[in-house]
MMTF fields as JSON, N, C-alpha, C and O atoms, coordinates in Angstrom:
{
  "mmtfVersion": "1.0.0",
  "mmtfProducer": "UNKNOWN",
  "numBonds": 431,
  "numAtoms": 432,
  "numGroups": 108,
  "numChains": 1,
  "numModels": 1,
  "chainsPerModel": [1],
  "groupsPerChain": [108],
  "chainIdList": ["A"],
  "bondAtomList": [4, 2, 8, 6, 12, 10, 16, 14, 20, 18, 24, 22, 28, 26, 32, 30, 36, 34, 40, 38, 44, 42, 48, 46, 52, 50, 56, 54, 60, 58, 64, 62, 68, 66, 72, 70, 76, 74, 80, 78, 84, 82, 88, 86, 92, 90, 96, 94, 100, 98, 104, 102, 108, 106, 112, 110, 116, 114, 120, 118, 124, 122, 128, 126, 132, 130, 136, 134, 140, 138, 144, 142, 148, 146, 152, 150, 156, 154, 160, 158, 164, 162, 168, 166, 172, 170, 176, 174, 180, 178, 184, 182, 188, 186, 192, 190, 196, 194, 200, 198, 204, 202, 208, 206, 212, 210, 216, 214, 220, 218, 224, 222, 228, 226, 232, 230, 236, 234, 240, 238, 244, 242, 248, 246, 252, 250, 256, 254, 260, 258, 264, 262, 268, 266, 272, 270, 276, 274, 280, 278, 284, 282, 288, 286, 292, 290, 296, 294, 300, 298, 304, 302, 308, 306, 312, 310, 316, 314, 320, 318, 324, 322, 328, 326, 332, 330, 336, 334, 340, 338, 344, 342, 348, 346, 352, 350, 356, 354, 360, 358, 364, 362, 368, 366, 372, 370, 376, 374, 380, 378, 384, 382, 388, 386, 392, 390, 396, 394, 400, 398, 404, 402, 408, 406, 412, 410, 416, 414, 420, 418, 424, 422, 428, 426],
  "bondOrderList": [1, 1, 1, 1, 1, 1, 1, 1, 1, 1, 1, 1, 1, 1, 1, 1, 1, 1, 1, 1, 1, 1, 1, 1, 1, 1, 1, 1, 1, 1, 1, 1, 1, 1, 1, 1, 1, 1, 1, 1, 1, 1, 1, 1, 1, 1, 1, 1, 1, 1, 1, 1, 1, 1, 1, 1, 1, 1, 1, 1, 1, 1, 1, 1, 1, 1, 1, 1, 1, 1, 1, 1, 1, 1, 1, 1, 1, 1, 1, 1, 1, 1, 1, 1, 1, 1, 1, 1, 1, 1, 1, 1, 1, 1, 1, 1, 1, 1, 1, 1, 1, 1, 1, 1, 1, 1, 1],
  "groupList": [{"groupName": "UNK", "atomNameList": ["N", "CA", "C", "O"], "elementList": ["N", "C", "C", "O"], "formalChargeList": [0, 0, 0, 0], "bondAtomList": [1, 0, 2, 1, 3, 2], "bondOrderList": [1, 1, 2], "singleLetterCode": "X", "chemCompType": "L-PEPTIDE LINKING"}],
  "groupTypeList": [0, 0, 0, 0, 0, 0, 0, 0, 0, 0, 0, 0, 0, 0, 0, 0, 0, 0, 0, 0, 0, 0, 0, 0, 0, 0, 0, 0, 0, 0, 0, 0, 0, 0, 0, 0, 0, 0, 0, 0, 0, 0, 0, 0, 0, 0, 0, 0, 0, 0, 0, 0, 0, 0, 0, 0, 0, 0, 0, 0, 0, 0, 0, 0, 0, 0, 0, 0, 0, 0, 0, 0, 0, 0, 0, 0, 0, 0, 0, 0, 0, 0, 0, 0, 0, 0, 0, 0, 0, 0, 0, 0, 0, 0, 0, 0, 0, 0, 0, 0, 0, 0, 0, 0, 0, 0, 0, 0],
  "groupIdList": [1, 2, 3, 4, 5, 6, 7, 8, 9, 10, 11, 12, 13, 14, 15, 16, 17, 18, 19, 20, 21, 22, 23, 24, 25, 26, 27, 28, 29, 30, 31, 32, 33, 34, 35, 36, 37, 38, 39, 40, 41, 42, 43, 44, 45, 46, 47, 48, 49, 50, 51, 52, 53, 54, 55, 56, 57, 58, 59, 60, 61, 62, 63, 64, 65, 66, 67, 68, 69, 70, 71, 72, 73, 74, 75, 76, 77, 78, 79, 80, 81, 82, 83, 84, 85, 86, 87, 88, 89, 90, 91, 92, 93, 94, 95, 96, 97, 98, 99, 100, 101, 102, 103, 104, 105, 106, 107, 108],
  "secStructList": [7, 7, 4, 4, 4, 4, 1, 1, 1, 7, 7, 2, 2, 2, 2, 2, 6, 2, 2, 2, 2, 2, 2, 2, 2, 2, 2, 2, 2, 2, 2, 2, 6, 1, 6, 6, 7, 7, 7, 7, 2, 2, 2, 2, 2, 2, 6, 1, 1, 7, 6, 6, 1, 7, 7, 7, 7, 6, 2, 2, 2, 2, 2, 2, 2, 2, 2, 2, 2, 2, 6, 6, 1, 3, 3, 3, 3, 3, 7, 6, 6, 1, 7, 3, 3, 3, 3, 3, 7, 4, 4, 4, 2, 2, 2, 2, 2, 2, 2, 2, 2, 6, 1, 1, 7, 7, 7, 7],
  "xCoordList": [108.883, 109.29, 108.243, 107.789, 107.86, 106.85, 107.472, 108.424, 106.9, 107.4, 108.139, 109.309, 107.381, 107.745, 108.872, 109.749, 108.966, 110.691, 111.981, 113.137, 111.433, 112.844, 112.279, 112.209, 111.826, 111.981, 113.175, 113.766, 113.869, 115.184, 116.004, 117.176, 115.745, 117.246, 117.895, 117.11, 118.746, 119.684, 119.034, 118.952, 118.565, 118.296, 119.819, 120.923, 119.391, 120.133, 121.154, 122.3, 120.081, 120.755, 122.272, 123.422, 121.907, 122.281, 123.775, 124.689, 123.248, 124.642, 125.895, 127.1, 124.898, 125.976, 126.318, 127.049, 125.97, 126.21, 127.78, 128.633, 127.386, 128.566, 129.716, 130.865, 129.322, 130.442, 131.061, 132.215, 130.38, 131.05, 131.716, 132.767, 131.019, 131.984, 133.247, 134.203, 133.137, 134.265, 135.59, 136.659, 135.246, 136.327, 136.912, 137.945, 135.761, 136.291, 137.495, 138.409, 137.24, 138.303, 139.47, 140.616, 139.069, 140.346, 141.207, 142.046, 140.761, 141.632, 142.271, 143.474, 141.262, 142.27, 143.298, 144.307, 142.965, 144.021, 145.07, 146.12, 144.843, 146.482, 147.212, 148.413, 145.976, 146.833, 147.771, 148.837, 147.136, 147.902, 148.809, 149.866, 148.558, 150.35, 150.866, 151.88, 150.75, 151.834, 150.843, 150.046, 151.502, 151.147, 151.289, 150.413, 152.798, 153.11, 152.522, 153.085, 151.645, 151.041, 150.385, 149.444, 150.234, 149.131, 149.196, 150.033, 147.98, 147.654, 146.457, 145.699, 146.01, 144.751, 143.998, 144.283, 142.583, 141.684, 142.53, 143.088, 142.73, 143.353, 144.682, 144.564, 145.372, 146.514, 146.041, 146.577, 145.116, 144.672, 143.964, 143.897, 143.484, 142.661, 143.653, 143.444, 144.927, 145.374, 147.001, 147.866, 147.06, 148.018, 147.415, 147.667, 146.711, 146.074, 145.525, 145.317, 145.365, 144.669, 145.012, 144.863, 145.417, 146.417, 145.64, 144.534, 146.429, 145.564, 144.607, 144.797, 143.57, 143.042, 141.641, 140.922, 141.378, 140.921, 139.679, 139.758, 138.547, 137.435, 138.118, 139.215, 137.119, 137.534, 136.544, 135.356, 136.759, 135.94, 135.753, 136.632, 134.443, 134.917, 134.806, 134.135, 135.345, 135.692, 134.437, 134.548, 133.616, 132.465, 132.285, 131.839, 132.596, 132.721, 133.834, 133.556, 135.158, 136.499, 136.392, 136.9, 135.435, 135.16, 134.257, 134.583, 133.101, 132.394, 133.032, 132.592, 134.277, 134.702, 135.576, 134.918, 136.437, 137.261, 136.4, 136.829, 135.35, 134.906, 134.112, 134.268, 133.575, 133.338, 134.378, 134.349, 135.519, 136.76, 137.618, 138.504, 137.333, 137.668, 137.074, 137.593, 135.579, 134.536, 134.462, 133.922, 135.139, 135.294, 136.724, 136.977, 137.478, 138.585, 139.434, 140.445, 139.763, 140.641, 141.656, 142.695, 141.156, 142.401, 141.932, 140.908, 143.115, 143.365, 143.581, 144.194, 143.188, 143.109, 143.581, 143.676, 143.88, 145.002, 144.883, 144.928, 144.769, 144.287, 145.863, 146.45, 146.247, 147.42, 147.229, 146.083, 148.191, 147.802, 146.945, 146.037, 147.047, 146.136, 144.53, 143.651, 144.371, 143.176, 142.374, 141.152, 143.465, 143.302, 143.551, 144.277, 142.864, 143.002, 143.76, 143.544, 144.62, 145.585, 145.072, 144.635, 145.15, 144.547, 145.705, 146.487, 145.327, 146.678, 145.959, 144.768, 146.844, 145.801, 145.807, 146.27, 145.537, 145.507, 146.123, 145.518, 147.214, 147.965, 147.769, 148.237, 146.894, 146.289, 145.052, 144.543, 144.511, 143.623, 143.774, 142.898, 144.746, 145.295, 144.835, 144.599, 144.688, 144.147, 142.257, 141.698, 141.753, 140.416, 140.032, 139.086, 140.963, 141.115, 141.389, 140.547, 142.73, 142.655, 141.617, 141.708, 140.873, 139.933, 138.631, 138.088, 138.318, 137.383, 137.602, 136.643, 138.636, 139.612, 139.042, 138.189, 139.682, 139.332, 137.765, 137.707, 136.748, 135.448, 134.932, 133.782, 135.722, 135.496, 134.923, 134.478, 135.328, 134.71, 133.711, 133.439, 133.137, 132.415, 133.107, 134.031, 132.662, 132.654, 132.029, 130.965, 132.429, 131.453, 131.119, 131.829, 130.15, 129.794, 129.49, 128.95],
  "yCoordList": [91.799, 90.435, 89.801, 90.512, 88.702, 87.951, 86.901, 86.235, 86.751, 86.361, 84.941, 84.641, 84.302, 82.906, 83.09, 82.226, 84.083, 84.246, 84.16, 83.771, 84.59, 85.293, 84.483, 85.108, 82.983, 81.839, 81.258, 81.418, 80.567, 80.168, 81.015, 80.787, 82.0, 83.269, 83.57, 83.317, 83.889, 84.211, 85.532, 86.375, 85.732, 87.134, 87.79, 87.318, 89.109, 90.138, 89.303, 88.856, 89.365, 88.664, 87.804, 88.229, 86.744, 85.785, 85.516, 84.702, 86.838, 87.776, 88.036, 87.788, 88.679, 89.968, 88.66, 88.849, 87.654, 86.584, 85.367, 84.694, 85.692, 84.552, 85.531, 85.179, 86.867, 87.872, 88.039, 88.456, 87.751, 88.363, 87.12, 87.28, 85.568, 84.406, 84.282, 83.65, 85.33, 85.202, 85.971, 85.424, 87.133, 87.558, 87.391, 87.783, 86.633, 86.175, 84.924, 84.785, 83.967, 83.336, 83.919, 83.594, 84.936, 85.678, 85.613, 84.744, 87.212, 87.142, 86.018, 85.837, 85.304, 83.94, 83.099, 82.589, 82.992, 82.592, 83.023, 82.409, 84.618, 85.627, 85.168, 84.899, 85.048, 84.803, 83.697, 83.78, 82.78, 81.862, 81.638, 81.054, 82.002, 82.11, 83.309, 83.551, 84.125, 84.898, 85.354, 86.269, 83.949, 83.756, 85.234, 85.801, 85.63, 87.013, 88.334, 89.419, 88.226, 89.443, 90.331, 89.646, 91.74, 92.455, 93.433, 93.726, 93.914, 95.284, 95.33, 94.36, 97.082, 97.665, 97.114, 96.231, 98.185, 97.725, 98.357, 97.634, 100.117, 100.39, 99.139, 98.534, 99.156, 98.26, 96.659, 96.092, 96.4, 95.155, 95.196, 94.236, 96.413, 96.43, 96.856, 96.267, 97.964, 98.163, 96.905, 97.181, 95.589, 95.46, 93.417, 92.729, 93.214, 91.935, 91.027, 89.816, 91.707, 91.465, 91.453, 92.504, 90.523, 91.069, 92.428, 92.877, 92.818, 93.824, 92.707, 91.526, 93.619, 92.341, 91.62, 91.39, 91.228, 90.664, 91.54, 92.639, 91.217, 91.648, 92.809, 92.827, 93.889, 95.027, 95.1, 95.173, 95.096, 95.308, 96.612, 97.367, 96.735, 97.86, 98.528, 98.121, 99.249, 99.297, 98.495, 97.325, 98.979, 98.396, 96.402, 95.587, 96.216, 94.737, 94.259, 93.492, 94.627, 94.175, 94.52, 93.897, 95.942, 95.541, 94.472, 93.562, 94.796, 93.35, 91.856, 90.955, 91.703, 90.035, 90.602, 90.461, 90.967, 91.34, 90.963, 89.991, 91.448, 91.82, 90.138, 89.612, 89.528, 88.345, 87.402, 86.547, 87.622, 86.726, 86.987, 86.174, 88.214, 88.352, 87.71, 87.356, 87.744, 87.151, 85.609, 84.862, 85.226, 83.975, 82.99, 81.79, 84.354, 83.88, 83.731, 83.342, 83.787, 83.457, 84.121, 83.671, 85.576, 86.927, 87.362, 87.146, 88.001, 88.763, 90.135, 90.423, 91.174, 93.025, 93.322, 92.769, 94.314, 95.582, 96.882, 97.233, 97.658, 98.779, 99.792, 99.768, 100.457, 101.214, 102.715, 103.056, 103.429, 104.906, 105.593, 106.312, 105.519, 106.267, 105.727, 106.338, 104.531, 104.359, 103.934, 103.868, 103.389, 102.175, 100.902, 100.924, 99.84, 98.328, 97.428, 97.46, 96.613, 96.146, 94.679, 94.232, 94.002, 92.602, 91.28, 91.336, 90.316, 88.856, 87.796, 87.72, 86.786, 85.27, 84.981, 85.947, 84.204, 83.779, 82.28, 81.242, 82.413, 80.744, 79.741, 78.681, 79.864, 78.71, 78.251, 77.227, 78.897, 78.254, 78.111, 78.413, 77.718, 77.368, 76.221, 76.196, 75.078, 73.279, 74.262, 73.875, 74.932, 75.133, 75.95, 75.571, 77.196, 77.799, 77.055, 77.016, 76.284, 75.427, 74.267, 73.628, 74.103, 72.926, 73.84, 73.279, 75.013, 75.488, 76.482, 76.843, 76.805, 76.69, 75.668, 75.809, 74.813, 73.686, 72.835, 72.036, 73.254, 73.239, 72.02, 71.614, 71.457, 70.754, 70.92, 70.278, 72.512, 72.874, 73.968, 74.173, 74.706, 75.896, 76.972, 76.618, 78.348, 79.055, 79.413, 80.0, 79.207, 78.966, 80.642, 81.318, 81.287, 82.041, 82.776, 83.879],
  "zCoordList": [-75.659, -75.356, -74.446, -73.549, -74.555, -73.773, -72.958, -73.363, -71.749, -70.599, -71.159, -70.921, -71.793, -72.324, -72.947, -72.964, -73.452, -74.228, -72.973, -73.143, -71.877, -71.098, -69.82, -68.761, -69.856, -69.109, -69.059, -70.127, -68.166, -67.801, -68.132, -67.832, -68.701, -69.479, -67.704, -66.79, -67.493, -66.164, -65.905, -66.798, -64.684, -64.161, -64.052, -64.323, -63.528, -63.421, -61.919, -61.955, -60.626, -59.796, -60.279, -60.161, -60.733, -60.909, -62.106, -62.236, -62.825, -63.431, -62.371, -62.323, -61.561, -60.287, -59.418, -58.446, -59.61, -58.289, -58.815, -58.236, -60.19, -61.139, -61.058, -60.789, -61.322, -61.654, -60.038, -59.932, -58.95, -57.927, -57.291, -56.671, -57.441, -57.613, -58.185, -57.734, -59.838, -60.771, -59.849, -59.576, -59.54, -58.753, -57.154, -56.61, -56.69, -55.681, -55.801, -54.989, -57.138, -57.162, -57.621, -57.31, -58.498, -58.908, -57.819, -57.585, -56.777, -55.918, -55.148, -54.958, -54.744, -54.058, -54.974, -54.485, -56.345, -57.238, -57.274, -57.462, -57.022, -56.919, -55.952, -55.943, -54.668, -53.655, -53.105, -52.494, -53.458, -53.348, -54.442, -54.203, -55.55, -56.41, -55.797, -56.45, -54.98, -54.659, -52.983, -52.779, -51.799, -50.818, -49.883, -49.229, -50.098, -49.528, -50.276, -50.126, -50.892, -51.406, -50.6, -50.202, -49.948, -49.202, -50.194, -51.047, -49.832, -50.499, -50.495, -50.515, -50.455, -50.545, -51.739, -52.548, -51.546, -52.62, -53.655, -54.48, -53.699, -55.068, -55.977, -57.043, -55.38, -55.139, -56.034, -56.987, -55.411, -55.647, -57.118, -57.885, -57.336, -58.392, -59.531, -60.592, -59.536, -60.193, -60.473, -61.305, -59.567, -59.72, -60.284, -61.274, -59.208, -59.085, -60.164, -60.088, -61.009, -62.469, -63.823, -64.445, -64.364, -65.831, -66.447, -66.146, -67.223, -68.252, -69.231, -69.523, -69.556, -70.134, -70.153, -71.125, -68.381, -67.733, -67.639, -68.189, -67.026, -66.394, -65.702, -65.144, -65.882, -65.305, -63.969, -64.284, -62.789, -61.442, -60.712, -60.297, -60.631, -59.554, -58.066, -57.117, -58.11, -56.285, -55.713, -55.347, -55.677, -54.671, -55.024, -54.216, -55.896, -56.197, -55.373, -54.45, -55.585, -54.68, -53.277, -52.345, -53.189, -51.581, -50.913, -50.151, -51.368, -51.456, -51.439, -50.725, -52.447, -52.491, -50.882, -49.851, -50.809, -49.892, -48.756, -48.135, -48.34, -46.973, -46.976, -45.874, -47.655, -47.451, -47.221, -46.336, -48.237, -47.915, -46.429, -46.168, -45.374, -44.728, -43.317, -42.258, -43.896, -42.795, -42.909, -42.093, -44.139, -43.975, -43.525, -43.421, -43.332, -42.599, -43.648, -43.064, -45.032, -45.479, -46.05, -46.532, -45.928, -46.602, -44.879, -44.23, -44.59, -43.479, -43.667, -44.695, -42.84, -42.795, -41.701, -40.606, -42.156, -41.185, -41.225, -42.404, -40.608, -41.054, -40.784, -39.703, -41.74, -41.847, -40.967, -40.674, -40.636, -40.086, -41.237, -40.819, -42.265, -43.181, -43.316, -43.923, -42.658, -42.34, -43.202, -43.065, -44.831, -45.74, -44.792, -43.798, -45.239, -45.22, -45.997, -47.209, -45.562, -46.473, -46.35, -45.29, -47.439, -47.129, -47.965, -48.913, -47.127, -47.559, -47.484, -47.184, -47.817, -47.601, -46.201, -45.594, -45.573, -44.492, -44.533, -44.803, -44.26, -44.585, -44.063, -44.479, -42.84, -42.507, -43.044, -42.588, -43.967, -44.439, -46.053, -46.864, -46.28, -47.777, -48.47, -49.678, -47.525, -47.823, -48.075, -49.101, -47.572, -47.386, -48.88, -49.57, -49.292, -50.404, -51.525, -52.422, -51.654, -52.604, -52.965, -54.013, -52.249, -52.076, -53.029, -53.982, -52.695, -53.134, -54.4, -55.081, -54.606, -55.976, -57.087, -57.963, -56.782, -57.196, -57.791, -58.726, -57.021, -57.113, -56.156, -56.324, -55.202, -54.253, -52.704, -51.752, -53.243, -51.393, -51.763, -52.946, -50.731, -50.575, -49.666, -48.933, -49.694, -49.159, -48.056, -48.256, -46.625, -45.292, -45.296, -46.04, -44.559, -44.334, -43.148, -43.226]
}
Protein backbone atom coordinates (compact mmCIF):
# COMPACT_ATOMS: atom_id res chain seq x y z
CA UNK A 1 0.00 0.00 0.00
CA UNK A 2 1.44 3.46 -0.76
CA UNK A 3 1.33 6.22 1.54
CA UNK A 4 -1.08 8.15 -0.80
CA UNK A 5 -3.56 5.36 -0.42
CA UNK A 6 -3.83 5.50 3.51
CA UNK A 7 -4.00 9.57 3.54
CA UNK A 8 -6.97 10.81 5.65
CA UNK A 9 -7.85 6.88 6.34
CA UNK A 10 -8.34 7.13 10.53
CA UNK A 11 -5.21 6.04 12.40
CA UNK A 12 -5.15 3.44 14.89
CA UNK A 13 -5.11 6.31 17.63
CA UNK A 14 -8.04 7.77 16.56
CA UNK A 15 -9.95 4.27 16.36
CA UNK A 16 -9.02 3.67 20.27
CA UNK A 17 -10.07 7.42 20.88
CA UNK A 18 -13.88 7.11 19.11
CA UNK A 19 -14.12 3.62 20.72
CA UNK A 20 -13.16 4.91 24.17
CA UNK A 21 -15.61 8.12 23.59
CA UNK A 22 -18.20 5.33 22.46
CA UNK A 23 -18.18 3.85 25.88
CA UNK A 24 -17.74 6.53 27.87
CA UNK A 25 -21.18 7.65 26.76
CA UNK A 26 -22.40 4.33 27.15
CA UNK A 27 -21.82 4.27 30.67
CA UNK A 28 -23.16 7.70 31.43
CA UNK A 29 -26.28 6.81 29.31
CA UNK A 30 -26.85 3.82 31.79
CA UNK A 31 -26.43 6.04 34.31
CA UNK A 32 -28.53 8.37 34.13
CA UNK A 33 -31.47 6.03 32.98
CA UNK A 34 -30.87 4.21 36.04
CA UNK A 35 -29.53 7.23 38.40
CA UNK A 36 -29.27 4.67 41.48
CA UNK A 37 -27.09 2.24 39.74
CA UNK A 38 -23.42 1.30 41.54
CA UNK A 39 -21.36 -1.33 40.68
CA UNK A 40 -17.90 -2.61 39.98
CA UNK A 41 -16.02 -2.92 36.80
CA UNK A 42 -17.03 -6.76 36.54
CA UNK A 43 -20.63 -5.82 37.37
CA UNK A 44 -20.66 -3.02 35.02
CA UNK A 45 -19.34 -4.94 32.23
CA UNK A 46 -21.41 -7.95 32.71
CA UNK A 47 -24.66 -6.13 33.53
CA UNK A 48 -24.41 -2.40 31.91
CA UNK A 49 -24.59 -3.33 28.34
CA UNK A 50 -27.34 -5.10 26.39
CA UNK A 51 -26.20 -8.38 24.92
CA UNK A 52 -25.40 -7.45 21.67
CA UNK A 53 -23.59 -4.33 21.98
CA UNK A 54 -19.81 -3.61 21.64
CA UNK A 55 -18.02 -5.91 23.67
CA UNK A 56 -15.28 -3.83 26.06
CA UNK A 57 -12.66 -4.77 27.90
CA UNK A 58 -11.57 -4.54 31.38
CA UNK A 59 -8.76 -2.18 30.77
CA UNK A 60 -11.12 0.04 28.48
CA UNK A 61 -14.00 0.32 31.40
CA UNK A 62 -11.24 1.05 33.66
CA UNK A 63 -9.89 3.63 31.66
CA UNK A 64 -13.63 5.29 30.90
CA UNK A 65 -14.30 4.85 34.69
CA UNK A 66 -11.16 6.49 36.01
CA UNK A 67 -11.58 9.54 33.71
CA UNK A 68 -15.29 9.80 34.52
CA UNK A 69 -14.26 9.79 38.06
CA UNK A 70 -11.55 12.53 37.65
CA UNK A 71 -13.99 14.40 36.05
CA UNK A 72 -16.31 14.34 38.76
CA UNK A 73 -19.16 12.75 37.34
CA UNK A 74 -19.44 8.87 38.45
CA UNK A 75 -18.38 8.65 42.04
CA UNK A 76 -16.03 5.50 43.86
CA UNK A 77 -15.92 3.70 46.93
CA UNK A 78 -13.85 1.28 47.72
CA UNK A 79 -15.62 -1.92 49.45
CA UNK A 80 -13.70 -4.22 52.26
CA UNK A 81 -12.74 -6.46 49.39
CA UNK A 82 -10.86 -3.72 47.96
CA UNK A 83 -13.08 -3.62 44.58
CA UNK A 84 -14.38 -0.08 43.59
CA UNK A 85 -17.91 0.46 43.16
CA UNK A 86 -18.86 3.35 40.96
CA UNK A 87 -22.45 5.72 40.45
CA UNK A 88 -23.34 8.90 38.81
CA UNK A 89 -22.73 11.76 40.67
CA UNK A 90 -26.16 13.62 40.83
CA UNK A 91 -24.98 16.76 40.99
CA UNK A 92 -23.62 16.85 37.96
CA UNK A 93 -26.52 15.52 35.83
CA UNK A 94 -27.41 19.18 33.88
CA UNK A 95 -23.34 18.79 32.98
CA UNK A 96 -23.73 14.90 31.78
CA UNK A 97 -26.81 15.40 30.00
CA UNK A 98 -25.49 18.43 28.25
CA UNK A 99 -22.58 16.41 26.97
CA UNK A 100 -24.84 13.44 26.19
CA UNK A 101 -26.36 15.41 24.09
CA UNK A 102 -23.31 16.79 22.07
CA UNK A 103 -23.51 20.27 23.58
CA UNK A 104 -20.96 20.12 26.17
CA UNK A 105 -17.43 18.58 26.67
CA UNK A 106 -15.74 16.59 28.96
CA UNK A 107 -13.49 18.88 31.43
CA UNK A 108 -10.42 17.21 32.38
Amino acid sequence: MRVKDVLGQPTHADDKSQRQEQLTRAILKYCVEHPDAKDTVDGILRWWFPAGEARWRVDEVKAALKSLTANGWLISRKLQQAEEIYGISKEKMTEIQAFLSGSGAMSK
